[in-house]
C-alpha positions as CSV (number, residue, x, y, z in Angstrom):
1,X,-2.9,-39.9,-1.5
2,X,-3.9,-38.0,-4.4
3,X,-1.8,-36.5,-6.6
4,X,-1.1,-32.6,-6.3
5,X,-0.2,-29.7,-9.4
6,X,3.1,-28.7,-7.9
7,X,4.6,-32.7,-7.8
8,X,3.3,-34.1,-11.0
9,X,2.6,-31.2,-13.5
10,X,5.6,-30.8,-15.7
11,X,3.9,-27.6,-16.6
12,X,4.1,-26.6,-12.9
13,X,7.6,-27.5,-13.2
14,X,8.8,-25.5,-16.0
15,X,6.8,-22.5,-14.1
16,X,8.7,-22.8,-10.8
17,X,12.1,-23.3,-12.7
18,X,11.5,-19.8,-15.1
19,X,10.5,-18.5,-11.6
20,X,13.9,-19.1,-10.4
21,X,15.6,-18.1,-13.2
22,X,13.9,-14.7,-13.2
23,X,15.1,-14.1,-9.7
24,X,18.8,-15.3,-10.2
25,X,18.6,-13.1,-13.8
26,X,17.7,-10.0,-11.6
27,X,20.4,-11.0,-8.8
28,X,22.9,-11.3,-11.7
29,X,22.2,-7.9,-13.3
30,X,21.7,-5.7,-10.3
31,X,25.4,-7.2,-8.8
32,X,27.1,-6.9,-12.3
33,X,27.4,-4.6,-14.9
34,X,24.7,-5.9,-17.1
35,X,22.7,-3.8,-19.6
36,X,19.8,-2.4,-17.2
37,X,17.0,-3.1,-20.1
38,X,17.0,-7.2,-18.8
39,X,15.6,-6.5,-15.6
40,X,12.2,-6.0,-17.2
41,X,12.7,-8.9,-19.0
42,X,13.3,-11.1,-16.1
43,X,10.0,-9.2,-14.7
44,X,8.2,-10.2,-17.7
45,X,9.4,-13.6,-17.6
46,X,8.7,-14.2,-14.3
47,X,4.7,-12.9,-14.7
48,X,4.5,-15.1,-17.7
49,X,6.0,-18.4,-15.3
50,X,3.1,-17.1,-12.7
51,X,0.0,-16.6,-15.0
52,X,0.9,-20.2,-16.1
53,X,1.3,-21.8,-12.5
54,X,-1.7,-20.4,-11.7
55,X,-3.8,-21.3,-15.0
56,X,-2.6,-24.3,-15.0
57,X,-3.5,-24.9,-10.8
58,X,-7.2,-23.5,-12.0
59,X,-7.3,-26.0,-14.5
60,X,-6.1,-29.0,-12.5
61,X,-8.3,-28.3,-9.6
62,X,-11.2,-27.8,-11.8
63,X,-14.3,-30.8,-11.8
64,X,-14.1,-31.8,-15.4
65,X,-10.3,-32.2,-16.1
């Protein structure tokens, strides 16, 4: 079986886990009395983690890599 991006990319890996930690960041702010301006940071973060995952899919599935 060949090997996929999500399993053995440890720039996929990094991705999902900024991912996560976006999501609990927001959880954490919205429940607790947190400065408001880190939600768009989490936001940001979490479009960066994306944009990678997804450049990084492009260019593993691509022929010549």
């Amino acid at each position: 079986m060949k090997p996929t991006y999500l399993t053995h990319s440890r720039t996929a890996h990094v991705s999902v886990a900024i991912l996560v930690l976006a999501a609990v960041a927001k959880l954490i702010v919205t429940s607790t009395g947190l400065p408001i301006w880190l939600l768009p940071v989490s936001d940001v973060a979490a479009l960066v983690a994306a944009a990678t995952l997804f450049i990084g899919w492009v260019r593993w599935t691509s022929p010549g890599a």
